[in-house]
OpenMM code with the backbone's topology and positions (N, CA, C; nanometers):
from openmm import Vec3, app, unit

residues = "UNK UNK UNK UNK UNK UNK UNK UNK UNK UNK UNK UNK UNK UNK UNK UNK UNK UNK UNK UNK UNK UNK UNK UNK UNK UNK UNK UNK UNK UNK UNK UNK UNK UNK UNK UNK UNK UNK UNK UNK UNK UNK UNK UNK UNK UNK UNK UNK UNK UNK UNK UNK UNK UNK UNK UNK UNK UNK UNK UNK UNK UNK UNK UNK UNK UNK UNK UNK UNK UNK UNK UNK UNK UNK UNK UNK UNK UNK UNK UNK UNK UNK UNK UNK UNK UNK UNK UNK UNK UNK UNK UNK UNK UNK UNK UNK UNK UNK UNK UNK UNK UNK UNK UNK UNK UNK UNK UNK UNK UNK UNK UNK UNK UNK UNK UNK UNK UNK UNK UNK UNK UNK UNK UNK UNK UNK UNK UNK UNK UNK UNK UNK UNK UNK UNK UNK UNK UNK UNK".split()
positions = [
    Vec3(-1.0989, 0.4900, 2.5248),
    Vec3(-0.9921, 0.3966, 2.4933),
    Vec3(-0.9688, 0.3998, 2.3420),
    Vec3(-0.8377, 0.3876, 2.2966),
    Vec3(-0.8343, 0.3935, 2.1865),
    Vec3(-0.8297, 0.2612, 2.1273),
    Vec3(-0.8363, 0.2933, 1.9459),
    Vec3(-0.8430, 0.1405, 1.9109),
    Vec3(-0.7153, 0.0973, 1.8989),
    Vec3(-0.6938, -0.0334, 1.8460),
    Vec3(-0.5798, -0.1702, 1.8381),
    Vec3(-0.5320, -0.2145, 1.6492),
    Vec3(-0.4867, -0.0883, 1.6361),
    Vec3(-0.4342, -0.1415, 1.4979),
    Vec3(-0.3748, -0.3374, 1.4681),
    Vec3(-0.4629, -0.3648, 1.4294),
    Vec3(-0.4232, -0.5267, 1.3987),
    Vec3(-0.4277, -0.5466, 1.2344),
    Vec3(-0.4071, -0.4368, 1.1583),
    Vec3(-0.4335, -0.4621, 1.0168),
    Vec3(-0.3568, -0.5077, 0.9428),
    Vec3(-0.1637, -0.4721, 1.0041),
    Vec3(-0.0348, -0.5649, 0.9474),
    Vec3(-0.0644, -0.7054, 0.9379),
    Vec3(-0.1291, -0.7900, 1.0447),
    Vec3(-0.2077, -0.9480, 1.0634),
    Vec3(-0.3172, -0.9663, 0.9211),
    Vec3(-0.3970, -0.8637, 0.9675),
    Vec3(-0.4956, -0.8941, 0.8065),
    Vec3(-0.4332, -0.8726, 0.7207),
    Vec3(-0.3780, -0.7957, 0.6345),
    Vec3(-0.3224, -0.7768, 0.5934),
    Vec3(-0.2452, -0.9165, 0.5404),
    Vec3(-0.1499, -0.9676, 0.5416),
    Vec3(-0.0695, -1.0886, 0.5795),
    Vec3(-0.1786, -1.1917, 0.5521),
    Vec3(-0.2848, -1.1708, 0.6512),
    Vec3(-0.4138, -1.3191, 0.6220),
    Vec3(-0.4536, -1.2988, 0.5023),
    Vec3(-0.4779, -1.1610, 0.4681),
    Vec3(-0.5445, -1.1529, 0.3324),
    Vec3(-0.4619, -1.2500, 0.2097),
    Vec3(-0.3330, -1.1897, 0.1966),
    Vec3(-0.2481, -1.2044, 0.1076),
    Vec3(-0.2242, -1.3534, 0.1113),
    Vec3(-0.2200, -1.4281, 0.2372),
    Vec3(-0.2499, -1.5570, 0.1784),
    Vec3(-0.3121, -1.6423, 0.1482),
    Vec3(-0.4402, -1.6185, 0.2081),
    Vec3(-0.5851, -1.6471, 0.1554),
    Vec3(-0.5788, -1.6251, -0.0061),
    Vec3(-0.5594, -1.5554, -0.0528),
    Vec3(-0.5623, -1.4937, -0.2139),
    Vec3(-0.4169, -1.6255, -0.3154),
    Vec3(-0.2945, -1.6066, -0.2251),
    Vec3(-0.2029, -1.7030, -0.2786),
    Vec3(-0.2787, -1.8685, -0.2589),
    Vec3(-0.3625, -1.8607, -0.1648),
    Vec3(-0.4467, -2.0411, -0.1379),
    Vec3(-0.5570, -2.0775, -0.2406),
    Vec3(-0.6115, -1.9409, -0.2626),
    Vec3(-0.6878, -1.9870, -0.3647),
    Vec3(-0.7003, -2.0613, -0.5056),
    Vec3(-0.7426, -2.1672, -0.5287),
    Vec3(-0.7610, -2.2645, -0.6352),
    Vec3(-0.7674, -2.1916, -0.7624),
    Vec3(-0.8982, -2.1157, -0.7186),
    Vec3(-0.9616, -2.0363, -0.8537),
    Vec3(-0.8527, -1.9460, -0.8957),
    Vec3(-0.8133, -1.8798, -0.8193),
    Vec3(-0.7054, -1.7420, -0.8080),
    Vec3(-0.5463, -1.7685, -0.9001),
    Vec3(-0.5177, -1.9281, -0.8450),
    Vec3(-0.3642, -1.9227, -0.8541),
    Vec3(-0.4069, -2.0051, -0.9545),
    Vec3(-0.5376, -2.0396, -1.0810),
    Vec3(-0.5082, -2.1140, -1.2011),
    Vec3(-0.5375, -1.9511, -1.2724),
    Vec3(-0.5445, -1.8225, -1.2218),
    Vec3(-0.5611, -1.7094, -1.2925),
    Vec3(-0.4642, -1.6443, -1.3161),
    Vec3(-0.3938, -1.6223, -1.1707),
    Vec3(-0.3063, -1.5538, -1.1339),
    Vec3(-0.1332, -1.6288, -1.1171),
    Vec3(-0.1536, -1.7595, -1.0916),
    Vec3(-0.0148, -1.8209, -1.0224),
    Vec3(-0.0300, -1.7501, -0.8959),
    Vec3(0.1318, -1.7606, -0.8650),
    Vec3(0.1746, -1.6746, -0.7457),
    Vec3(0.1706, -1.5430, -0.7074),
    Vec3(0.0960, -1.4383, -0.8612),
    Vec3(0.1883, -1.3029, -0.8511),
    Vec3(0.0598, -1.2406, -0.7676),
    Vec3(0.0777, -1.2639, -0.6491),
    Vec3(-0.0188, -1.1356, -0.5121),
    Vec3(0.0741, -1.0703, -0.4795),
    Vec3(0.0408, -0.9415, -0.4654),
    Vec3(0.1876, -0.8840, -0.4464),
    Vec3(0.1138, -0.7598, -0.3399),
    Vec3(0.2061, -0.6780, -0.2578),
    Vec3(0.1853, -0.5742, -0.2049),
    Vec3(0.2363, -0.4949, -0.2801),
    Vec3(0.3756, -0.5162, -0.3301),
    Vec3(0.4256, -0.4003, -0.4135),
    Vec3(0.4359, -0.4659, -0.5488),
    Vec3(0.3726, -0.3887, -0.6878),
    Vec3(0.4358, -0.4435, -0.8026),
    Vec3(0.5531, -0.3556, -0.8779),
    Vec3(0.6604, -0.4660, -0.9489),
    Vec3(0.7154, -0.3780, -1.0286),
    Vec3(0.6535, -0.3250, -1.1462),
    Vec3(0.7693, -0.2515, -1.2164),
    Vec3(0.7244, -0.1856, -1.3268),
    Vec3(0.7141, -0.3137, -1.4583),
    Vec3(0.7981, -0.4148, -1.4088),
    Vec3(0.8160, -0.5456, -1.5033),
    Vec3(0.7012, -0.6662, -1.4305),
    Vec3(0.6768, -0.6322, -1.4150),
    Vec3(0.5670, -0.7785, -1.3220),
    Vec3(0.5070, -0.8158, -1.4301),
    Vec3(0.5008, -0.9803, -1.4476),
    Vec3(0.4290, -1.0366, -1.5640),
    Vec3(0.2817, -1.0366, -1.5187),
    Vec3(0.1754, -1.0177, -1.6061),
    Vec3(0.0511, -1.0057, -1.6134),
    Vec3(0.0070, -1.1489, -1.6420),
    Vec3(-0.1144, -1.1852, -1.5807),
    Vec3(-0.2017, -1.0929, -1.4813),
    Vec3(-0.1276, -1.1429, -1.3437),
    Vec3(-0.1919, -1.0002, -1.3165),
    Vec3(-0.1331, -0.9814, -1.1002),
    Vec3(-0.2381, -0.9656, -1.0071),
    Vec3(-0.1934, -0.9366, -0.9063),
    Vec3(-0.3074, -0.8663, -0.7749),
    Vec3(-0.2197, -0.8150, -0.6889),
    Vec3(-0.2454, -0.6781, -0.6903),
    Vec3(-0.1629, -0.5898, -0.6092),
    Vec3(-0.2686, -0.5753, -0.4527),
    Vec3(-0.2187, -0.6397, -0.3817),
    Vec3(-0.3031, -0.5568, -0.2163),
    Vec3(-0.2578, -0.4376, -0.1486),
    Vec3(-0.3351, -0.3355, -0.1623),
    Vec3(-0.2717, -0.2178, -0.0974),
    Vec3(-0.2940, -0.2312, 0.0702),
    Vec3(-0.1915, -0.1434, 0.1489),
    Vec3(-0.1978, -0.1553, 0.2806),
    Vec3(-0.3664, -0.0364, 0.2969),
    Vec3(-0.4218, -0.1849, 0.4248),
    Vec3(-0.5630, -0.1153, 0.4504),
    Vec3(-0.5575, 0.0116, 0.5098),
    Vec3(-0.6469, 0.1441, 0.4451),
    Vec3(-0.6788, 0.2173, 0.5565),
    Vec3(-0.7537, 0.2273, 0.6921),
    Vec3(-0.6935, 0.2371, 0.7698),
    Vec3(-0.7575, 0.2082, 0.9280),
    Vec3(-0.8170, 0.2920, 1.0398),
    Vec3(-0.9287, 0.2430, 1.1060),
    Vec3(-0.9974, 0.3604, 1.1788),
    Vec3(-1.0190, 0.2903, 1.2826),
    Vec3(-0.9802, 0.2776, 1.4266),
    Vec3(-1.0146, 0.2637, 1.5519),
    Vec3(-1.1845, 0.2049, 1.5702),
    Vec3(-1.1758, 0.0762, 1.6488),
    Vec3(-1.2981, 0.0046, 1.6676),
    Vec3(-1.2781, -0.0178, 1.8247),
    Vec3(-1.4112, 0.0133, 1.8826),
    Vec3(-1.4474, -0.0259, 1.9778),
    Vec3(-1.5723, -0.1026, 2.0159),
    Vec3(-1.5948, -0.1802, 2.1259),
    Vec3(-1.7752, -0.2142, 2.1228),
    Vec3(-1.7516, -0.2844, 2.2585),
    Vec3(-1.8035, -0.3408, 2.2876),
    Vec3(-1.8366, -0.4278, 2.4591),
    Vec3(-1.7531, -0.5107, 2.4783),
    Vec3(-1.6215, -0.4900, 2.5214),
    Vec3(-1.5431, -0.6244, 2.5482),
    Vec3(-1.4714, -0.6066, 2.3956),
    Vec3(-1.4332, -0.5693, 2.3260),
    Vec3(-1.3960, -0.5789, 2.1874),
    Vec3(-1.2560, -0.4337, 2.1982),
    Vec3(-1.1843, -0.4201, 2.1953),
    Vec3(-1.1553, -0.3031, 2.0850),
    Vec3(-1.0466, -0.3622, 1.9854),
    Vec3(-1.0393, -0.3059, 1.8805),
    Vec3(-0.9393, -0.2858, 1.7669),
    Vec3(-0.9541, -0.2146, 1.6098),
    Vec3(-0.9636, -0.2225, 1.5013),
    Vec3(-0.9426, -0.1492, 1.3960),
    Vec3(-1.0861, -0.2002, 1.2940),
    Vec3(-1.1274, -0.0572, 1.2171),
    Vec3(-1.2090, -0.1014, 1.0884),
    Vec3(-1.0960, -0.1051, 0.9918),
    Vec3(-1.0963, -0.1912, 0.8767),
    Vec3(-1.0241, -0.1507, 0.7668),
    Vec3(-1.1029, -0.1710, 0.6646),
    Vec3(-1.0453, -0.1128, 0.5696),
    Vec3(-1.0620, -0.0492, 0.4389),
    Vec3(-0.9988, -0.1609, 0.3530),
    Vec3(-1.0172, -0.2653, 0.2863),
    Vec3(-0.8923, -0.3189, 0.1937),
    Vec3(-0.9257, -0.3024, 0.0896),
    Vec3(-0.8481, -0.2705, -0.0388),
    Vec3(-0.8382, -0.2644, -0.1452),
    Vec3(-0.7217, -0.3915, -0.2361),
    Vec3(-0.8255, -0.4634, -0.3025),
    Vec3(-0.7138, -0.5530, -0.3954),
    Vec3(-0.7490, -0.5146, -0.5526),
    Vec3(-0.6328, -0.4812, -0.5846),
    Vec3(-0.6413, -0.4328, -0.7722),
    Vec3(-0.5747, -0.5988, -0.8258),
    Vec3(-0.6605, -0.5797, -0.9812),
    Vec3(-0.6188, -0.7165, -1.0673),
    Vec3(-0.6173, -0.6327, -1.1877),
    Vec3(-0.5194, -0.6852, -1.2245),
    Vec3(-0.4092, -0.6154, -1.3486),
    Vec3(-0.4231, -0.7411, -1.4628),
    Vec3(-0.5199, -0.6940, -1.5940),
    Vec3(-0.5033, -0.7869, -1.6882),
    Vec3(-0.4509, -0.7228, -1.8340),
    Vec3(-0.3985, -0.8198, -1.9283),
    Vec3(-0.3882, -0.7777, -2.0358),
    Vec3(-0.4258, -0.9041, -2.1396),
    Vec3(-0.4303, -0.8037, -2.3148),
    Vec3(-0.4658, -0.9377, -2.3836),
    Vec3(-0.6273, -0.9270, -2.3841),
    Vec3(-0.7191, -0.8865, -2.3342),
    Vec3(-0.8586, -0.9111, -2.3022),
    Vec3(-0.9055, -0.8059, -2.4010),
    Vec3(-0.9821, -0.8906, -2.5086),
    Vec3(-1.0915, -0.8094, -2.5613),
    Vec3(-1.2447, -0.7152, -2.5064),
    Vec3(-1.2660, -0.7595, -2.4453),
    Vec3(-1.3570, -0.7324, -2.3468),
    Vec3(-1.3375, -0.7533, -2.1534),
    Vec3(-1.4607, -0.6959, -2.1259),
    Vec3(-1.4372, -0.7158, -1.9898),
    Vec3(-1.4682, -0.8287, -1.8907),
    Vec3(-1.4955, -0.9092, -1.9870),
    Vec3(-1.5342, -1.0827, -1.9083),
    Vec3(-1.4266, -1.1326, -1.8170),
    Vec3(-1.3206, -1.1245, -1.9034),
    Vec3(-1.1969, -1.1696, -1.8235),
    Vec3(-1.1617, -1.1118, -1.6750),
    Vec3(-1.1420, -1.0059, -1.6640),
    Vec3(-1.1051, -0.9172, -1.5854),
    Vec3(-1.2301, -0.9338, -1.4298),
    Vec3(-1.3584, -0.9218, -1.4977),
    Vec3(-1.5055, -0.9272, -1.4316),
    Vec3(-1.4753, -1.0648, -1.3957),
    Vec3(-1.4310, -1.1452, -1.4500),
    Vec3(-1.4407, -1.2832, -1.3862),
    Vec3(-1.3074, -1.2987, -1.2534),
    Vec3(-1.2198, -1.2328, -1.2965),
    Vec3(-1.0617, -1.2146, -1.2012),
    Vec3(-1.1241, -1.1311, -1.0936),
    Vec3(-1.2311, -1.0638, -1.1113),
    Vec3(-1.2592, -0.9891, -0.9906),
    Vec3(-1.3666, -1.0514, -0.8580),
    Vec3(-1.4490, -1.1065, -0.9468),
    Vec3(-1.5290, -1.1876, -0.8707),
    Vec3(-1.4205, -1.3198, -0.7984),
    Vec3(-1.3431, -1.4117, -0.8701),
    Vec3(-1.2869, -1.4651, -0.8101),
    Vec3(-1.1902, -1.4097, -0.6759),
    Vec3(-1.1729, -1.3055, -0.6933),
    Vec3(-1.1100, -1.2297, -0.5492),
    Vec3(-1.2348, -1.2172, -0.4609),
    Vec3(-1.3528, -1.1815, -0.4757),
    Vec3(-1.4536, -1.1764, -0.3896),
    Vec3(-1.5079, -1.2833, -0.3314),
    Vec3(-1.5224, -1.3864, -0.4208),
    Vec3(-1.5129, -1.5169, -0.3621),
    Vec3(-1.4495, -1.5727, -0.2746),
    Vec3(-1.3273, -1.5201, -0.2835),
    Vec3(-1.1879, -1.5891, -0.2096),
    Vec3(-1.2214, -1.5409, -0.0537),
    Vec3(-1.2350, -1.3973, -0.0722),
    Vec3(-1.2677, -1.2966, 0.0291),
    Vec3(-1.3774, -1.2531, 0.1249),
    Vec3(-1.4520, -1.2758, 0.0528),
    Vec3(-1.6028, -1.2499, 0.1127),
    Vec3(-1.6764, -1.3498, 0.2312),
    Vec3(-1.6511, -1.2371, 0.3146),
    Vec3(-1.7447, -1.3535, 0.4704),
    Vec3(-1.6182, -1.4784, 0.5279),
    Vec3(-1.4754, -1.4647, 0.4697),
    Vec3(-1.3328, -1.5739, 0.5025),
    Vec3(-1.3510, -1.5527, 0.6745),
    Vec3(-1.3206, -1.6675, 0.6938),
    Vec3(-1.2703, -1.7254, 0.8138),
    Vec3(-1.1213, -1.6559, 0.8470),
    Vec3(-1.0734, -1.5520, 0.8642),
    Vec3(-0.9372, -1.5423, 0.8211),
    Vec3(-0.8524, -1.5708, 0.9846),
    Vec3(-0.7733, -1.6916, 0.9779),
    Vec3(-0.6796, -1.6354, 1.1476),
    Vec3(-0.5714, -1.5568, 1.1153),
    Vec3(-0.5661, -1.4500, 1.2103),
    Vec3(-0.4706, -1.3606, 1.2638),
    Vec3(-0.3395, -1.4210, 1.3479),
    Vec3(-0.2810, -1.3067, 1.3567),
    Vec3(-0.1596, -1.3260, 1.4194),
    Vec3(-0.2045, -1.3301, 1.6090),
    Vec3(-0.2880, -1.1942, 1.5701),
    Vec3(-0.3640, -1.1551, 1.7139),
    Vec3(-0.4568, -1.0960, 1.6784),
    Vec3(-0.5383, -1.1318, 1.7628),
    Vec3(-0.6996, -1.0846, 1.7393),
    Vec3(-0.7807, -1.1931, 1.6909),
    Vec3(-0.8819, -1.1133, 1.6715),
    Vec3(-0.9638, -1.2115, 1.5805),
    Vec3(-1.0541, -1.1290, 1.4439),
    Vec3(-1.0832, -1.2096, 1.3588),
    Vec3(-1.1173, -1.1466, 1.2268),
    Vec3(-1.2746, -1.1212, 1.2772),
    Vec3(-1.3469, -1.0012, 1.2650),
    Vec3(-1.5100, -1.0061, 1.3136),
    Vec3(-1.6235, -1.0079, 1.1895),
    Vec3(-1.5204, -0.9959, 1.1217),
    Vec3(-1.5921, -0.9308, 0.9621),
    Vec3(-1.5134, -0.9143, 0.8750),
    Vec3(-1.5504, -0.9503, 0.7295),
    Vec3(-1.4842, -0.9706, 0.6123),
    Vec3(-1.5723, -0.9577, 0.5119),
    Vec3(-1.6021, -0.8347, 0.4168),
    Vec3(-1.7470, -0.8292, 0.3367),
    Vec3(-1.6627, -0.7564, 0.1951),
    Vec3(-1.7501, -0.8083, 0.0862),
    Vec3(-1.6547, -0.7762, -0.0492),
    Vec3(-1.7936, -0.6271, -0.0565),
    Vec3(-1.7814, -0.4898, -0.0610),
    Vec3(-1.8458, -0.3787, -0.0650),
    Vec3(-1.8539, -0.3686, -0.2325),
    Vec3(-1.7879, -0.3305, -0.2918),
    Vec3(-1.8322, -0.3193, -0.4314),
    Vec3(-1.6821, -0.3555, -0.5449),
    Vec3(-1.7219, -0.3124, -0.6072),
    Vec3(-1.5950, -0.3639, -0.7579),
    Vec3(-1.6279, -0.2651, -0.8513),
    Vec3(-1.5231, -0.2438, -0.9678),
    Vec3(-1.5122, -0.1558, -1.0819),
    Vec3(-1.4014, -0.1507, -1.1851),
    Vec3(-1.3816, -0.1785, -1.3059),
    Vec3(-1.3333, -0.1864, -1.3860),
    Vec3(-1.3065, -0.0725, -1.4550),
    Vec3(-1.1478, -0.0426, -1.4641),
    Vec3(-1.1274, 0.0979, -1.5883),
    Vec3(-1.0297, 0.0139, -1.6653),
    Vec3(-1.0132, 0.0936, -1.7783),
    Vec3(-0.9062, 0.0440, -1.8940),
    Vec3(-0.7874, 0.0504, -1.8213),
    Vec3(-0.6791, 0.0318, -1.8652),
    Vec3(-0.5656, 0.0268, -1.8223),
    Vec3(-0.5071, 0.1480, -1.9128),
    Vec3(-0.4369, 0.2184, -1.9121),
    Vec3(-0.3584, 0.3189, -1.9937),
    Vec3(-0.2286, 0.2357, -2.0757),
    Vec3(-0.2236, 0.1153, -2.1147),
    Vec3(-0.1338, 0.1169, -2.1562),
    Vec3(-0.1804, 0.0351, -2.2960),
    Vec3(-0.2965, 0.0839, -2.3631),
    Vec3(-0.3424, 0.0103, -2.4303),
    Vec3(-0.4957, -0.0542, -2.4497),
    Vec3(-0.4947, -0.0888, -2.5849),
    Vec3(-0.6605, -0.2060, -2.5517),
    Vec3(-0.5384, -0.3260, -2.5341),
    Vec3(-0.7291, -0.3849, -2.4603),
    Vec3(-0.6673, -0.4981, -2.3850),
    Vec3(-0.6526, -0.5051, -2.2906),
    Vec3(-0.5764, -0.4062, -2.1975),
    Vec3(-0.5326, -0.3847, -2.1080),
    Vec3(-0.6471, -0.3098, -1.9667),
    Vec3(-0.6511, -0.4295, -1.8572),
    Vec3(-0.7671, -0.3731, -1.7527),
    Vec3(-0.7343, -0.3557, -1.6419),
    Vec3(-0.8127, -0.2650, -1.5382),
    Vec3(-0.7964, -0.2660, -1.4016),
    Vec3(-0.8580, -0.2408, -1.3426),
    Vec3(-0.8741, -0.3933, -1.2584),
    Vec3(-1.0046, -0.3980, -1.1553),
    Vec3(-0.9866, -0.3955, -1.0502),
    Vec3(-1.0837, -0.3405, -0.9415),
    Vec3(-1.0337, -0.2695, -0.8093),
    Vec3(-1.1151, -0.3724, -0.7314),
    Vec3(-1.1389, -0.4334, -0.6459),
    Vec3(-1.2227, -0.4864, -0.5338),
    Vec3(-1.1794, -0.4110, -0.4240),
    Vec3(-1.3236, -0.3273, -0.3282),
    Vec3(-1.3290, -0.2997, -0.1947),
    Vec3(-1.3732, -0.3898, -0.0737),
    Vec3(-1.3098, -0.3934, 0.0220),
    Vec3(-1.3542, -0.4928, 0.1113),
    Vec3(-1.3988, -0.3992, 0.2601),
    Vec3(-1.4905, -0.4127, 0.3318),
    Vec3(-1.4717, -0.3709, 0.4828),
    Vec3(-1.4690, -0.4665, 0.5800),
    Vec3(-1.3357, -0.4394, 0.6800),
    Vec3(-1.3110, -0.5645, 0.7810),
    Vec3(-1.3146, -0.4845, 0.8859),
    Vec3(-1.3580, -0.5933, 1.0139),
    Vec3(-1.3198, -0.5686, 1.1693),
    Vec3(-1.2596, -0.6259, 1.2311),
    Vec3(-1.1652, -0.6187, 1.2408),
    Vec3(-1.0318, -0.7212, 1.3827),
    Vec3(-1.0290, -0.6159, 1.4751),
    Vec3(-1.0308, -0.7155, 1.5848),
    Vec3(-1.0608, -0.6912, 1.7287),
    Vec3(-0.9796, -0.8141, 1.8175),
    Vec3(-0.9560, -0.7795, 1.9642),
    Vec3(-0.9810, -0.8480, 2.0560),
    Vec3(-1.0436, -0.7991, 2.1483),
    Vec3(-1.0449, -0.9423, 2.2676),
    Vec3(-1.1325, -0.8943, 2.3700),
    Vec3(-1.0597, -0.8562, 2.4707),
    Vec3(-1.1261, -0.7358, 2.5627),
    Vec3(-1.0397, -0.6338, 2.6227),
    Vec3(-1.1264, -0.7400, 2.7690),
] * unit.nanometer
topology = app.Topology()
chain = topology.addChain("A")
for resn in residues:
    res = topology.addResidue(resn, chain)
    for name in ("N", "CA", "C"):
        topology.addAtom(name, app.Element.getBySymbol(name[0]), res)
């Protein structure tokens, strides 16, 4: 049997989980974005669409994903700022309750983080958070 792409739903849960956050939106405001422009005021959080791999198990099938959320800072002498914008996404994220559209969320784990300069300058950072999720329903 194959798996149950449900990652458009996470996806969607993610992004507003991240806009709900306290910590997040006195960092960020509103700007979570899937797509950024080339003008987007800083700082942001871009969520890329998860990569997805077919899940199955006993009564279960649907999708692993992959999520990736980038945080875009500028202005920062160092990497405190940025390290702190990143952890607050892991926080937000890590082990969430998230409801779906359909399915159900089985797993939600923040895997690792990493910081590079930004090319457009000092000051300028970009931090990546990896996540691995399982949405499923029951078959």
């Amino acid at each position: 049997m194959a798996g149950l792409d449900l990652s458009p739903g996470l996806l969607r849960a993610v992004r507003e989980c991240l806009l709900a956050d306290p910590a997040l939106r006195a960092l960020v405001g509103d700007r979570v974005r899937e797509v950024a422009g080339a003008r987007e005021e800083w700082p942001f959080l871009r969520v890329d669409p998860p990569e997805v791999g077919p899940y199955e198990a006993q009564g279960w099938r649907g999708c692993t994903c992959r999520l990736t959320v980038h945080a875009f800072l500028r202005g920062a002498r160092g990497l405190s700022p940025v390290q702190g914008l990143l952890a607050a996404v892991a926080a937000a994220l890590d082990e969430a309750d998230l409801a779906l559209p359909r399915g159900e969320l089985l797993w939600l784990s923040h895997e690792r983080s990493l910081v590079l300069p930004e090319p457009l300058g000092p000051g300028s950072w970009h931090g990546v958070a990896r996540f691995g999720a399982v949405a499923a329903e029951t078959t």
